[in-house]
PyMOL Python script that loads the backbone (N, CA, C, O; Angstrom):
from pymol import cmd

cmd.read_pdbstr("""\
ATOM      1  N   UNK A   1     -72.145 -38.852 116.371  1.00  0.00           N
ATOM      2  CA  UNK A   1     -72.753 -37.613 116.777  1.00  0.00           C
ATOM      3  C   UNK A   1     -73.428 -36.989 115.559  1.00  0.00           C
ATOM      4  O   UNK A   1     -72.846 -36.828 114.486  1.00  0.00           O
ATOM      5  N   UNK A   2     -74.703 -36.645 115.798  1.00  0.00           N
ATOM      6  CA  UNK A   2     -75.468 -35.597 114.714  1.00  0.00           C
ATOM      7  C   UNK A   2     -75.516 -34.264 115.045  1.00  0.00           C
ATOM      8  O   UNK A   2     -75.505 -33.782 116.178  1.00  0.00           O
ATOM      9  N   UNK A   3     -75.596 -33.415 113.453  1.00  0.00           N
ATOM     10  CA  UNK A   3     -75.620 -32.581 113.999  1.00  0.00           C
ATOM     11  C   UNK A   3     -76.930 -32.028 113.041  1.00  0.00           C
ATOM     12  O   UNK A   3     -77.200 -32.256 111.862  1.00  0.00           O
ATOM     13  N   UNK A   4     -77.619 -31.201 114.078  1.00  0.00           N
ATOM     14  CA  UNK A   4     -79.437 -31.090 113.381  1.00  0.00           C
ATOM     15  C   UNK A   4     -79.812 -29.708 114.168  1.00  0.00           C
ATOM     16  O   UNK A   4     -79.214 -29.252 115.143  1.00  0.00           O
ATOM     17  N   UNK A   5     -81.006 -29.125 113.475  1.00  0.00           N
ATOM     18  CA  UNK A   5     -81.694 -27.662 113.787  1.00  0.00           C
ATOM     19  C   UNK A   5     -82.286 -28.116 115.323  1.00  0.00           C
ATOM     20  O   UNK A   5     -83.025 -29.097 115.409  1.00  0.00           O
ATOM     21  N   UNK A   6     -81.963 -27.450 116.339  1.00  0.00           N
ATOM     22  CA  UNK A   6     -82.815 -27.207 117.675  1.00  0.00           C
ATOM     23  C   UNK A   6     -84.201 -27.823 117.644  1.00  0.00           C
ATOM     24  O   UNK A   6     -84.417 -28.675 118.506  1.00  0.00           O
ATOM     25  N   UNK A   7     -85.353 -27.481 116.638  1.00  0.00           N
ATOM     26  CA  UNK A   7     -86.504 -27.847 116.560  1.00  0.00           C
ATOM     27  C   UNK A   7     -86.420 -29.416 115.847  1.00  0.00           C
ATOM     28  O   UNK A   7     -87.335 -30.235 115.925  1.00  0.00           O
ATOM     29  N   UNK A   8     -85.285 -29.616 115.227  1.00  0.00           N
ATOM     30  CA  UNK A   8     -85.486 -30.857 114.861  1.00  0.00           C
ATOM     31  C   UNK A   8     -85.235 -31.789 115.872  1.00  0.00           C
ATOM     32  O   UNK A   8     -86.145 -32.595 116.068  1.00  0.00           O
ATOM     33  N   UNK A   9     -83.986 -31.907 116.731  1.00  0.00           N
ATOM     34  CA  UNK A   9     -84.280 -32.236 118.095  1.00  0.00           C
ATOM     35  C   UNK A   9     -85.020 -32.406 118.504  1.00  0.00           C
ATOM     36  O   UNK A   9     -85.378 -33.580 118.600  1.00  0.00           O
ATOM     37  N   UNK A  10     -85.676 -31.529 118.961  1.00  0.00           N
ATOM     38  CA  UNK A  10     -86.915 -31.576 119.898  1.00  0.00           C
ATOM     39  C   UNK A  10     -88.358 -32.917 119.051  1.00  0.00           C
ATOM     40  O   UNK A  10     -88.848 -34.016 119.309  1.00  0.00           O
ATOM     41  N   UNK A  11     -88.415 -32.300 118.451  1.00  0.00           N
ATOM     42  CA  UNK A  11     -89.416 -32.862 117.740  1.00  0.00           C
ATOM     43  C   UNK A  11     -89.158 -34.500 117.716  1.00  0.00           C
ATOM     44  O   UNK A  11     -90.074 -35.309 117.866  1.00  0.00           O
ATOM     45  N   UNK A  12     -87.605 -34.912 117.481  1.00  0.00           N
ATOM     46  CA  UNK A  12     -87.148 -36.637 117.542  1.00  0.00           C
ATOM     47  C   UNK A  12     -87.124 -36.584 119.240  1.00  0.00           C
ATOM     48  O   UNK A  12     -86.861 -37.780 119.364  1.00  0.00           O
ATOM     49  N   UNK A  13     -87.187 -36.187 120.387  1.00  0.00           N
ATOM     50  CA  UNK A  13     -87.483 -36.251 121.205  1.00  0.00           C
ATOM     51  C   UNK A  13     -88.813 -36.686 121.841  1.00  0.00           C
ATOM     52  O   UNK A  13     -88.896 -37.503 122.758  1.00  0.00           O
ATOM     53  N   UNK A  14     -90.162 -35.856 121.075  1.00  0.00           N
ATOM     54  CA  UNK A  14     -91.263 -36.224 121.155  1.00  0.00           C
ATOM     55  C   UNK A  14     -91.538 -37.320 120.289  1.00  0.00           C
ATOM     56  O   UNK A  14     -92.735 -37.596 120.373  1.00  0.00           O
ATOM     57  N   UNK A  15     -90.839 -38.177 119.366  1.00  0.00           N
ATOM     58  CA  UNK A  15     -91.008 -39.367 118.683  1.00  0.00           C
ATOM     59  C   UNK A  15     -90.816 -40.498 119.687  1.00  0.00           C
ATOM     60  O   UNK A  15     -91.474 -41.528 119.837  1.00  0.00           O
ATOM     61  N   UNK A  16     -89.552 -39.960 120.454  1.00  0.00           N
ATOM     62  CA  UNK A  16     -88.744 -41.551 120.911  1.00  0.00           C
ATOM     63  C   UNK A  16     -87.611 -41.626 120.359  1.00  0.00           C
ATOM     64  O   UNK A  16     -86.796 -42.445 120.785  1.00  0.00           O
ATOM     65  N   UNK A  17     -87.334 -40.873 119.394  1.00  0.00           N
ATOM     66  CA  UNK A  17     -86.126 -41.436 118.963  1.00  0.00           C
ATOM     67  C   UNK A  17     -85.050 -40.761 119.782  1.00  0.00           C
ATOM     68  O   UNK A  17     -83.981 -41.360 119.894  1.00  0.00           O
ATOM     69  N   UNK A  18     -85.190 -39.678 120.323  1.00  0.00           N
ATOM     70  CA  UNK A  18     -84.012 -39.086 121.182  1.00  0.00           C
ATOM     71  C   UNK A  18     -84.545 -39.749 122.827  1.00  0.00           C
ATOM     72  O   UNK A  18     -85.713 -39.617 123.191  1.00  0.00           O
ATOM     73  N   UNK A  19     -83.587 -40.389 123.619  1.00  0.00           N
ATOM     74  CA  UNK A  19     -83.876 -41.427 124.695  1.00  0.00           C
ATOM     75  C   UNK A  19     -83.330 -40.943 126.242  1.00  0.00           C
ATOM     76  O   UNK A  19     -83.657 -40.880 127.427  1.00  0.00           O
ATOM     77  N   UNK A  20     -81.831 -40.542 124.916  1.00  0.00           N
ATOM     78  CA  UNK A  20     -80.766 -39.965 126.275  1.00  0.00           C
ATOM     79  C   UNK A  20     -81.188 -39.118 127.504  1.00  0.00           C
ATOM     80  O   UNK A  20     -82.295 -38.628 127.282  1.00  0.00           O
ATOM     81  N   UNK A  21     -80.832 -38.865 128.393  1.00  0.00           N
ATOM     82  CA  UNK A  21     -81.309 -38.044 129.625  1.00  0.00           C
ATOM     83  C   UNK A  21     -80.752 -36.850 129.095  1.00  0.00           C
ATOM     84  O   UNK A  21     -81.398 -35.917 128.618  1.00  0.00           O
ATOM     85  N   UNK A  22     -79.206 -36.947 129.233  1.00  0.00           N
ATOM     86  CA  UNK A  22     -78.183 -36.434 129.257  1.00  0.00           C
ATOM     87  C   UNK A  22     -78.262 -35.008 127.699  1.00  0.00           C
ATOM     88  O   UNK A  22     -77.955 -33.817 127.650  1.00  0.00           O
ATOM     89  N   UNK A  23     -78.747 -35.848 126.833  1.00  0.00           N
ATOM     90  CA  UNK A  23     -78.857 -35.134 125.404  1.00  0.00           C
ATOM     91  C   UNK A  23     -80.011 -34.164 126.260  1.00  0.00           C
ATOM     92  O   UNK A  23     -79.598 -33.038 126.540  1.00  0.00           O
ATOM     93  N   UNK A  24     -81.415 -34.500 126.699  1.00  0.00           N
ATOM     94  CA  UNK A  24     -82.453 -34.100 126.455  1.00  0.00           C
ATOM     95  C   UNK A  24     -82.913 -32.949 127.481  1.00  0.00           C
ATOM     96  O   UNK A  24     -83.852 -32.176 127.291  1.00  0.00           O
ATOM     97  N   UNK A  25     -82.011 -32.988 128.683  1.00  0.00           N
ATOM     98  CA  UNK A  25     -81.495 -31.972 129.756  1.00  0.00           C
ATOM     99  C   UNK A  25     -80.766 -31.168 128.794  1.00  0.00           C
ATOM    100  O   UNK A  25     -81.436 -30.254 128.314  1.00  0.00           O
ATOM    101  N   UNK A  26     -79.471 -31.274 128.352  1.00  0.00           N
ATOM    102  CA  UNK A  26     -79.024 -30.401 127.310  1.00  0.00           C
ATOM    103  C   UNK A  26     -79.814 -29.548 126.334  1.00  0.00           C
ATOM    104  O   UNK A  26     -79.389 -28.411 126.127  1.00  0.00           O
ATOM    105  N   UNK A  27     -80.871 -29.941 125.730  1.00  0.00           N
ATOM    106  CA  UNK A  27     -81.528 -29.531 124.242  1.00  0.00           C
ATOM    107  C   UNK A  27     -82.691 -29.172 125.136  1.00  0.00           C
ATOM    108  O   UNK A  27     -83.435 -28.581 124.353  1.00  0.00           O
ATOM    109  N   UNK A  28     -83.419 -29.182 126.576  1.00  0.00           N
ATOM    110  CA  UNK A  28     -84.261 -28.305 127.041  1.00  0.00           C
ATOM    111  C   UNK A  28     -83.589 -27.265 127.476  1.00  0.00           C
ATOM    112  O   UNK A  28     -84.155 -26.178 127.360  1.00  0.00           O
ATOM    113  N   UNK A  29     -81.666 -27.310 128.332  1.00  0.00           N
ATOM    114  CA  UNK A  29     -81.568 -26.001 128.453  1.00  0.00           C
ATOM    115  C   UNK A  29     -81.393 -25.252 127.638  1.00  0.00           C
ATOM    116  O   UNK A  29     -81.938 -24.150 127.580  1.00  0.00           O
ATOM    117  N   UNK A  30     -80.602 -25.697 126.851  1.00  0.00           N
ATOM    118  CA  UNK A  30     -81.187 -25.053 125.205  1.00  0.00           C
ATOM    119  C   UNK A  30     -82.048 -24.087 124.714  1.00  0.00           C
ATOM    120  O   UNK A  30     -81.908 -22.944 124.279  1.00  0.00           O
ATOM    121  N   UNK A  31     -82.674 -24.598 124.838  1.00  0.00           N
ATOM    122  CA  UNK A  31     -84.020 -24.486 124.626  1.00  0.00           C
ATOM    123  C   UNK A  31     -84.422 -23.383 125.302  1.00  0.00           C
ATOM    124  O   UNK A  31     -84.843 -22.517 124.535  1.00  0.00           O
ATOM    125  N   UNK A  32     -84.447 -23.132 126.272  1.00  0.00           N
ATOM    126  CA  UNK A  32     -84.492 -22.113 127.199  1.00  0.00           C
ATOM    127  C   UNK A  32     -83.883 -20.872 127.490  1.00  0.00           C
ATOM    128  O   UNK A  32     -84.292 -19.727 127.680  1.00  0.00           O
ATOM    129  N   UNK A  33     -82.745 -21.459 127.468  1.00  0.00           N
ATOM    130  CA  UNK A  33     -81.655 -19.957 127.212  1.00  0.00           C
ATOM    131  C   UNK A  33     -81.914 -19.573 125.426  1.00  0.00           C
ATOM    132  O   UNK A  33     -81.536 -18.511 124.932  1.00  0.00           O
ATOM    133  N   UNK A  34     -82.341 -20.232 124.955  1.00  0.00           N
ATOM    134  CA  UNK A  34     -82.350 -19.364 123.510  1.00  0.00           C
ATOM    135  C   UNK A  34     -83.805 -18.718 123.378  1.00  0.00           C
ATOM    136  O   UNK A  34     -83.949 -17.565 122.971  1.00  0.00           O
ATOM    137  N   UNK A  35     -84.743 -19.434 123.704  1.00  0.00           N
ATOM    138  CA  UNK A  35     -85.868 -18.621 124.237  1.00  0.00           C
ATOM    139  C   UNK A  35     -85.907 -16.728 124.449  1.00  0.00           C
ATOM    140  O   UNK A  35     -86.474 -15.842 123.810  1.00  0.00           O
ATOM    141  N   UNK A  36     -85.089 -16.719 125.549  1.00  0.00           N
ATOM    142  CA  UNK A  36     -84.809 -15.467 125.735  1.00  0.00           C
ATOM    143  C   UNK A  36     -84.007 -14.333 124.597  1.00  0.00           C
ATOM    144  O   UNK A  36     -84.128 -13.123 124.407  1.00  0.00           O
ATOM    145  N   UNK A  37     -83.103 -15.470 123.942  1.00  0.00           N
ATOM    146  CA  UNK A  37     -82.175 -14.618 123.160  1.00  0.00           C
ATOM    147  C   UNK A  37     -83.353 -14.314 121.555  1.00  0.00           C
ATOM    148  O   UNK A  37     -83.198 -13.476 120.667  1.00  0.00           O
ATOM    149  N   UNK A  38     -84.607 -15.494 121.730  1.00  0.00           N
ATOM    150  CA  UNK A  38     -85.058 -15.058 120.319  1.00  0.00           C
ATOM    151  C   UNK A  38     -86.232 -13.905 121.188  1.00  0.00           C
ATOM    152  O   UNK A  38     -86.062 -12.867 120.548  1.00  0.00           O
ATOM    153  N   UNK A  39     -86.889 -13.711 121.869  1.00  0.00           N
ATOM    154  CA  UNK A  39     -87.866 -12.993 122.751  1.00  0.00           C
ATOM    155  C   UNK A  39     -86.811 -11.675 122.084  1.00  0.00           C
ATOM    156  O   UNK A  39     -87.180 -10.848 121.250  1.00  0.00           O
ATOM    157  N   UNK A  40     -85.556 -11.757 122.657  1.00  0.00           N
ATOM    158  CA  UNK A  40     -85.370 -10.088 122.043  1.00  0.00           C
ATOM    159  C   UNK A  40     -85.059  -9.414 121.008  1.00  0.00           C
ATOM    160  O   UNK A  40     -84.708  -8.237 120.924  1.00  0.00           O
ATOM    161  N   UNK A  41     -85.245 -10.462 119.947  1.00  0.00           N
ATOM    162  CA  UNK A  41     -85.751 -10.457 118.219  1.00  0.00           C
ATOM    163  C   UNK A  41     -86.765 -10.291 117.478  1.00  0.00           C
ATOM    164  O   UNK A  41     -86.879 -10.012 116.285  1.00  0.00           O
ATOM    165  N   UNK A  42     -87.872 -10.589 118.715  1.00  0.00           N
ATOM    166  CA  UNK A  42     -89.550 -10.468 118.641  1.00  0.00           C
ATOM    167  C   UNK A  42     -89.815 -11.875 117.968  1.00  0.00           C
ATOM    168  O   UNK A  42     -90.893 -11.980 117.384  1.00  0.00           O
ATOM    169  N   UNK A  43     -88.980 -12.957 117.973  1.00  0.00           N
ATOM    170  CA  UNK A  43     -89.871 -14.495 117.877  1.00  0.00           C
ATOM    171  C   UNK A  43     -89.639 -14.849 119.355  1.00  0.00           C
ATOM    172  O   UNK A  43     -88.927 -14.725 120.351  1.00  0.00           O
ATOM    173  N   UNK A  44     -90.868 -15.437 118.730  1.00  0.00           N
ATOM    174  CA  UNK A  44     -91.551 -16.725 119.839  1.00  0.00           C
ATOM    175  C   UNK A  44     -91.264 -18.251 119.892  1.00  0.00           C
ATOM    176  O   UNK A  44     -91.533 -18.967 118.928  1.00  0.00           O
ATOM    177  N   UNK A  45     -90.838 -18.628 120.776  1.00  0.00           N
ATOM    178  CA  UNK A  45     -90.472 -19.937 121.622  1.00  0.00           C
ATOM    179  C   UNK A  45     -91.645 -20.735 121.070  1.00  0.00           C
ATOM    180  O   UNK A  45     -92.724 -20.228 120.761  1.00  0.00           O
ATOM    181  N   UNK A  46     -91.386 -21.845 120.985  1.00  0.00           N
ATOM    182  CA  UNK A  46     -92.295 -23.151 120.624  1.00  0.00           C
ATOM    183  C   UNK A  46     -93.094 -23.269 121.736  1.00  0.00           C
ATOM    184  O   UNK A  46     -94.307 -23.430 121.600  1.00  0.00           O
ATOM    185  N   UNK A  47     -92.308 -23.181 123.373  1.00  0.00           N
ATOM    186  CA  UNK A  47     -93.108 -23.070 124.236  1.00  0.00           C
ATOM    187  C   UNK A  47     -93.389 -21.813 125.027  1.00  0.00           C
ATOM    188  O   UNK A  47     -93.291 -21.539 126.223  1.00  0.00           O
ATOM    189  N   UNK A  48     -93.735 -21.207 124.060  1.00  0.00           N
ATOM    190  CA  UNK A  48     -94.131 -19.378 124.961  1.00  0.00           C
ATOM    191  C   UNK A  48     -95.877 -19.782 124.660  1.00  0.00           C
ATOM    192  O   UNK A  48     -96.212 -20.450 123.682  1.00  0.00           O
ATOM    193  N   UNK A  49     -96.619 -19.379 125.426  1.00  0.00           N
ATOM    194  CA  UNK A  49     -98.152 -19.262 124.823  1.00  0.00           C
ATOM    195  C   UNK A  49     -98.375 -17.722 125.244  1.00  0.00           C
ATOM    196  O   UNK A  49     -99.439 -17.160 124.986  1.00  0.00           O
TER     197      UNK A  49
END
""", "prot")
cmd.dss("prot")
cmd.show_as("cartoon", "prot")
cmd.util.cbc("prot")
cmd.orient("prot")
């Protein structure tokens, strides 16, 4: 098991190197619920446009 920054994830995701379903369902909900928690910090989501 690794353990790595949220965006670094993601990013070995868009390589290929992250494959799993299971990981990648995980690290989008992730992804999502923290979304909101940084929105009320005033940052922005990787995927907010």
């Amino acid at each position: 098991m690794l353990e790595l920054p949220l965006e670094e994830a993601l990013t070995m995701i868009g390589r290929g190197e992250i494959v799993d379903g299971k990981t990648i369902m995980l690290l989008q909900y992730a992804t999502l619920n923290l979304s909101g928690t940084q929105a009320e910090h005033g940052e922005r989501s990787r995927f907010s446009d």
